[in-house]
N, C-alpha and C positions, 0 to 999 in steps of 0.2 A: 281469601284463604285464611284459614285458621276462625272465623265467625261462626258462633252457631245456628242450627237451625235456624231457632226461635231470635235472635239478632236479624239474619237473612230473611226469613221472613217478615219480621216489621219493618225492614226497610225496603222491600221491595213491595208492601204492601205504600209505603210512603211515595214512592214511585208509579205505582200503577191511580193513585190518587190524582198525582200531580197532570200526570199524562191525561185525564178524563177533565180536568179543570183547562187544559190546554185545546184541547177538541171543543169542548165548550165556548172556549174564546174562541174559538177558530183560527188558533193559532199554529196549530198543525191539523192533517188531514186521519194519522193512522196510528194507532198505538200499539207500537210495536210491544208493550209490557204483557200486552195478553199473550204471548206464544212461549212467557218465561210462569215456570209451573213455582207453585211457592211447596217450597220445603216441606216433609213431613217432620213436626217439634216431636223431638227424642225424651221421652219421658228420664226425669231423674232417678237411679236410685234411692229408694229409702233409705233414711237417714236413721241409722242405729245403732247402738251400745253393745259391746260384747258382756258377757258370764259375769266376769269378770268386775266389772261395772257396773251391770245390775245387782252386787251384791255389795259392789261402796255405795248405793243408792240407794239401797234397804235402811241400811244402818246413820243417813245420813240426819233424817227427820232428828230433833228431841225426842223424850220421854213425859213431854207433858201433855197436854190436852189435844191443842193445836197439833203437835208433832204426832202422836199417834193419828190421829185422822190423817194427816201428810201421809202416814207410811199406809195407814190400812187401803188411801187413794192410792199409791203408789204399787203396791202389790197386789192390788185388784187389776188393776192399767195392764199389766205383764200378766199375771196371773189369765187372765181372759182376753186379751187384746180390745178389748172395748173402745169405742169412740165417747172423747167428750164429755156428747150431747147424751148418750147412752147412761153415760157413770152419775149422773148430776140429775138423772129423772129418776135411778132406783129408789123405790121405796120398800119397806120391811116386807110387805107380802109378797115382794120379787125375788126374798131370799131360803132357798131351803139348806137351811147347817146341815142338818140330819145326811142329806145327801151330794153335801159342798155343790149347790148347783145355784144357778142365780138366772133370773129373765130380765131380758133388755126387749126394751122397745128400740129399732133399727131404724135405718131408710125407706122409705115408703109405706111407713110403718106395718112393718112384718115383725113379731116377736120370734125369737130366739130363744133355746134355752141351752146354757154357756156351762162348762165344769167348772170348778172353783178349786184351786190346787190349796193345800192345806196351809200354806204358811201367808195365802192372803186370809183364808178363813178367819187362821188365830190373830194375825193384824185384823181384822174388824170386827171381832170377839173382844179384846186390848182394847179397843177404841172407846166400845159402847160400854165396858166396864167402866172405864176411868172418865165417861162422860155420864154416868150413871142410868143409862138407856139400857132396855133390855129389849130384846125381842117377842118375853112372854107378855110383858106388858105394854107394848108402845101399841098405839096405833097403827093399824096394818096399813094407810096410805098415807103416814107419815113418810118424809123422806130420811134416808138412811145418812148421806153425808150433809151435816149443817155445820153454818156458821157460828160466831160469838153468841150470836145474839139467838139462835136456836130457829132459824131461818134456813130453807132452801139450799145449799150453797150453790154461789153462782158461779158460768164459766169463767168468765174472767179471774176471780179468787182460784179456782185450780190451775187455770192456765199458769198463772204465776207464782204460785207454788211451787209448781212443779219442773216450772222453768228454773228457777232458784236452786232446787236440788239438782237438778240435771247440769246447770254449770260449775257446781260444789265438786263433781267429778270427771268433768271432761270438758273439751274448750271447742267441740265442734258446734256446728251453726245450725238456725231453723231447731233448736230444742225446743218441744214440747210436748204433751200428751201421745200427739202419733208417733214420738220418737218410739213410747214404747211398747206403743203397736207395731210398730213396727220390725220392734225387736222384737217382741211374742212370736209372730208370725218366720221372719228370721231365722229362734233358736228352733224352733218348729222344726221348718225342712233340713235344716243343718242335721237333726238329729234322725232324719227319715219318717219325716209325716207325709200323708198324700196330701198330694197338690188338694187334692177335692175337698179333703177333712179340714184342710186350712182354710180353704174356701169359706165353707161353711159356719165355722167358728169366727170367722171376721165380718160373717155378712154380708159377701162379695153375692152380688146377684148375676157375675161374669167372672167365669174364672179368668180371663184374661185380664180383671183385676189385680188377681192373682200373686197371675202368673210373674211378676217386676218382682216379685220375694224372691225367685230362684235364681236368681247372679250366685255367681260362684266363688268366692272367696277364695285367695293363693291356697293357702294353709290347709281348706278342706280339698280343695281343687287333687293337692300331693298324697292326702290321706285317701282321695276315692281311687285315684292312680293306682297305688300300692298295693290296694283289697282289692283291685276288680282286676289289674292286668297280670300275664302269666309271667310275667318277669319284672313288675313294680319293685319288687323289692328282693332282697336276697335269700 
């Protein structure tokens, strides 16, 4: 009692081993471990930041080179819920300003084409200023986020970026990139997005992907209480 799934299930996966090594020897005749069914492992919720936080998070980058790139990475992350591997392959012809919109290449590579809310727009406008990159003049399959040295930038370098800022304002665990995808998708339905449109925006080729974004939070849980029942509130 008190073990989870995923604990119960690898030790009973340790057990139905031992019992098959035992038959083997012929040291018992019957394994009783096949008639015990192993656990379904309970998916964790996503790990995420409230409002609140994504805007000590904005503000945490510098103002100089490195730091704008941090933040324009950082409010693209949220801004579009993107993975990763997605943010680190954009290049300039994946970007249209004109219409704040942007294309990723996805999982199994399927293109997307993603909004772009205006205040990561103006973080990656910032960026390519003060790096002296332009979009009327760069290279259309140049990449968009680069290193020092005017290179690719790689996952590992955002990963830990990003980890860095994300512990500058909160002390929770498993911080990185998906944190804030996860938060995108998060302030999503909190706010009344369909389940489907989140879907889509994240890439999900199953909504039951999804579907682990709609846990219900105390705080929203009292506020839907109070709007939808006939006597919630006074």
């Amino acid at each position: 009692d008190g073990f989870s799934s995923k604990t119960v299930g690898r030790r009973l996966a340790s057990i139905k081993s031992f019992y098959k090594y035992l038959i083997k020897a012929e040291v018992v005749e019957n394994n009783p471990s096949i008639y015990v069914k192993t656990p379904k492992s309970t998916k964790p919720l996503p790990n995420y930041i409230d409002e609140k936080m994504i805007d000590k998070l904005m503000n945490a980058p510098p103002n100089n080179n490195i730091g704008l790139r941090d933040r324009a990475i950082l409010e693209l992350f949220y801004s579009t819920g993107i993975r990763l591997s997605e943010l680190i392959n954009i290049n300039f012809r994946n970007i249209d300003f004109n219409n704040n919109l942007i294309k990723v290449l996805g999982k199994g590579n399927k293109e997307r084409l993603i909004p772009v809310g205006d205040r990561a727009v103006k973080a990656i406008k910032n960026y390519l200023a003060k790096s002296s990159r332009s979009l009327k003049t760069a290279d259309m399959d140049a990449p968009l986020f680069v290193n020092s040295r005017g290179e690719r930038i790689s996952q590992r370098t955002v990963q830990r970026s990003v980890n860095m800022y994300l512990r500058l304002v909160t002390e929770g665990e498993h911080l990185g990139p998906h944190t804030l995808r996860h938060s995108f998708a998060t302030h999503l339905l909190d706010r009344g997005a369909d389940l489907r449109a989140v879907k889509d925006l994240l890439g999900h080729s199953s909504l039951s992907s999804t579907q682990i974004y709609t846990h219900v939070q105390p705080e929203r849980m009292k506020k839907i209480y109070k709007k939808a029942h006939p006597h919630g509130s006074n």
